[in-house]
C-alpha positions as a Markdown table, in Angstrom:
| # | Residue | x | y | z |
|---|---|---|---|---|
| 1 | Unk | 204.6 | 141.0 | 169.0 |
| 2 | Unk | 203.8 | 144.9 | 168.7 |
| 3 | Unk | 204.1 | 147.2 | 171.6 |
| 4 | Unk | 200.4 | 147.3 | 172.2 |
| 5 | Unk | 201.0 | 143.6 | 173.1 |
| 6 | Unk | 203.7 | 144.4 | 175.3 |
| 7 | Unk | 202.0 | 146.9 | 177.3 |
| 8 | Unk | 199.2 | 144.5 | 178.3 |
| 9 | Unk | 202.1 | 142.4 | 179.6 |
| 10 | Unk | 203.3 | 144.9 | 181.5 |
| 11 | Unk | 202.6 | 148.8 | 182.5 |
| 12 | Unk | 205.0 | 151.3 | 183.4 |
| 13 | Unk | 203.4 | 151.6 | 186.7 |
| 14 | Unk | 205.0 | 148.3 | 187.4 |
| 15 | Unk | 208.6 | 148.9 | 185.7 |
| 16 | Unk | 208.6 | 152.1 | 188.3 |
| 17 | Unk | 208.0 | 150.1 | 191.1 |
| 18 | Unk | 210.6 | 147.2 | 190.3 |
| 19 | Unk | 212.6 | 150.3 | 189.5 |
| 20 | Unk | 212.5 | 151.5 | 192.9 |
| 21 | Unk | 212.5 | 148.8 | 194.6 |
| 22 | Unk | 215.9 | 147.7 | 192.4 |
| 23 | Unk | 216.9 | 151.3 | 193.7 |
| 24 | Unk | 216.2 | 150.6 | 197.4 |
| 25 | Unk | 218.3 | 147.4 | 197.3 |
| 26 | Unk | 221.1 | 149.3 | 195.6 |
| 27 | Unk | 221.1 | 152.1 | 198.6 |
| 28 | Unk | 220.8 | 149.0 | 201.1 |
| 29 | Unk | 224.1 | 147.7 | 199.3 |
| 30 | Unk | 225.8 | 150.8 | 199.3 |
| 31 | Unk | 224.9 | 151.7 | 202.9 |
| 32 | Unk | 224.0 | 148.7 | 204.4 |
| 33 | Unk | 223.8 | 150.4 | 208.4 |
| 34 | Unk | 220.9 | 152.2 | 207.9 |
| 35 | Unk | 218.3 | 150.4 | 206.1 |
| 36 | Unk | 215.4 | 152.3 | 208.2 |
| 37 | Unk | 214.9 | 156.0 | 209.1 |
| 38 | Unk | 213.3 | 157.6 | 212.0 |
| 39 | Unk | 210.5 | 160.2 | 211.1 |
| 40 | Unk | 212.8 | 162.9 | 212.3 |
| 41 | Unk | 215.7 | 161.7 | 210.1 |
| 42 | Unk | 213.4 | 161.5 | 206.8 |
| 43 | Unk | 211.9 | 164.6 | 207.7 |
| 44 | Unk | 215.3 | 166.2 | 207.7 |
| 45 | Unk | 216.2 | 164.7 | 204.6 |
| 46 | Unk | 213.2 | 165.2 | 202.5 |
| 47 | Unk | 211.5 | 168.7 | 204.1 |
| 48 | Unk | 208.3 | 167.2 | 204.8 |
| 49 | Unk | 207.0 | 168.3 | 208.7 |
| 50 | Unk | 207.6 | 165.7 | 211.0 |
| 51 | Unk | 204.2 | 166.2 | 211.9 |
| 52 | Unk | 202.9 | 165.0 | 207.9 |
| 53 | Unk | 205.6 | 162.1 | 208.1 |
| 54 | Unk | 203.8 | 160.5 | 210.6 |
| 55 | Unk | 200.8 | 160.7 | 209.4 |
| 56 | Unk | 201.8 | 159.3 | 206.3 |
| 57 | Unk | 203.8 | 156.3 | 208.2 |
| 58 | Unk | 200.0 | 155.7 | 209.8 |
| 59 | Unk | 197.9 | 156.1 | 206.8 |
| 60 | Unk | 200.2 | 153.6 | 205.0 |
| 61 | Unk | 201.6 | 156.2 | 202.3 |
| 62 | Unk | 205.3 | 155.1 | 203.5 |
| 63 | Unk | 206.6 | 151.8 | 203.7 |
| 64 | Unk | 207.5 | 151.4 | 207.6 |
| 65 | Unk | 206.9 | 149.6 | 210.6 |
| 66 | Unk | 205.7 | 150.0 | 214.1 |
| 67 | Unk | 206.6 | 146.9 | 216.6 |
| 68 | Unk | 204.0 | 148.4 | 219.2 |
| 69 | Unk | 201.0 | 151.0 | 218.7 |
| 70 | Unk | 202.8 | 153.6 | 220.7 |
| 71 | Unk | 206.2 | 152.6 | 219.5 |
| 72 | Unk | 208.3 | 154.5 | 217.0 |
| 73 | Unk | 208.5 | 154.3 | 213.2 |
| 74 | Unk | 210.8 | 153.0 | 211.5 |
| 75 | Unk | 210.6 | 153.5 | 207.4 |
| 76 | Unk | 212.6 | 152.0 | 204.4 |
| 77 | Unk | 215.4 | 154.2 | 203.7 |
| 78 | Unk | 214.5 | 153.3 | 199.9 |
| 79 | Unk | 211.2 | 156.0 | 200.6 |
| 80 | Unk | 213.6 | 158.6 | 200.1 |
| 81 | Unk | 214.3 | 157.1 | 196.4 |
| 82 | Unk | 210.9 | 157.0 | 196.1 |
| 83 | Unk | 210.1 | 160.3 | 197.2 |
| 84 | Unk | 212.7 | 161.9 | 194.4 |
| 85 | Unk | 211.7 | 160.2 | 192.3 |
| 86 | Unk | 207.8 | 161.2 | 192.7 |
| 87 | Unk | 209.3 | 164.7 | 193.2 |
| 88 | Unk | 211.2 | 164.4 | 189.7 |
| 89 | Unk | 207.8 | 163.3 | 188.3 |
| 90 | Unk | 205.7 | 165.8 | 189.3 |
| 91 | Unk | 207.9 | 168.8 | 187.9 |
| 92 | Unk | 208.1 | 167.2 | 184.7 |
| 93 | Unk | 204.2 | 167.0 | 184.5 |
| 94 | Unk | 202.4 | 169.8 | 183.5 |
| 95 | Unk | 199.2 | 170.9 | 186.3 |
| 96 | Unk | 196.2 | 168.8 | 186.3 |
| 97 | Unk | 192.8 | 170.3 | 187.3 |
């Protein structure tokens, strides 16, 4: 089998997600009394307005939950991984037009 092969099998798109998600369980393990964030909380943590984090959280862009349509958020603390790690990605590319 050649690595051409292997990359039909599987893309790194998919490794970075498994990756993550390994990532998230590991920070669940670690800290197991907070496995959800507030938008305040991940705001704080990550710099992005409270005001976009929301937005995100109802676009989809985050992975969290609602239990009512006027309730709070709640997101997986593992989007802060997530979010350093597509941080880390972006500086090491160089700008795209």
């Amino acid at each position: 089998m050649k690595i051409e092969d292997l990359e039909e099998l599987v893309t790194k798109g998919y490794l970075d997600q498994r990756i993550s998600e390994l990532e998230g369980l590991i920070l669940s393990a670690i800290n197991p009394q907070k496995d959800f964030l507030t938008p305040k909380e991940f705001s704080a943590r990550t710099g992005i307005q409270y005001s976009s984090v929301i937005y995100k959280c109802t676009k989809g862009k985050l992975k969290a939950i609602q239990e009512s349509p006027n309730s709070s958020w709640f997101i997986d603390a593992s989007e802060i991984e997530r979010f350093r790690k597509q941080a880390d990605e972006n500086i090491n590319e160089p700008f795209k037009n």
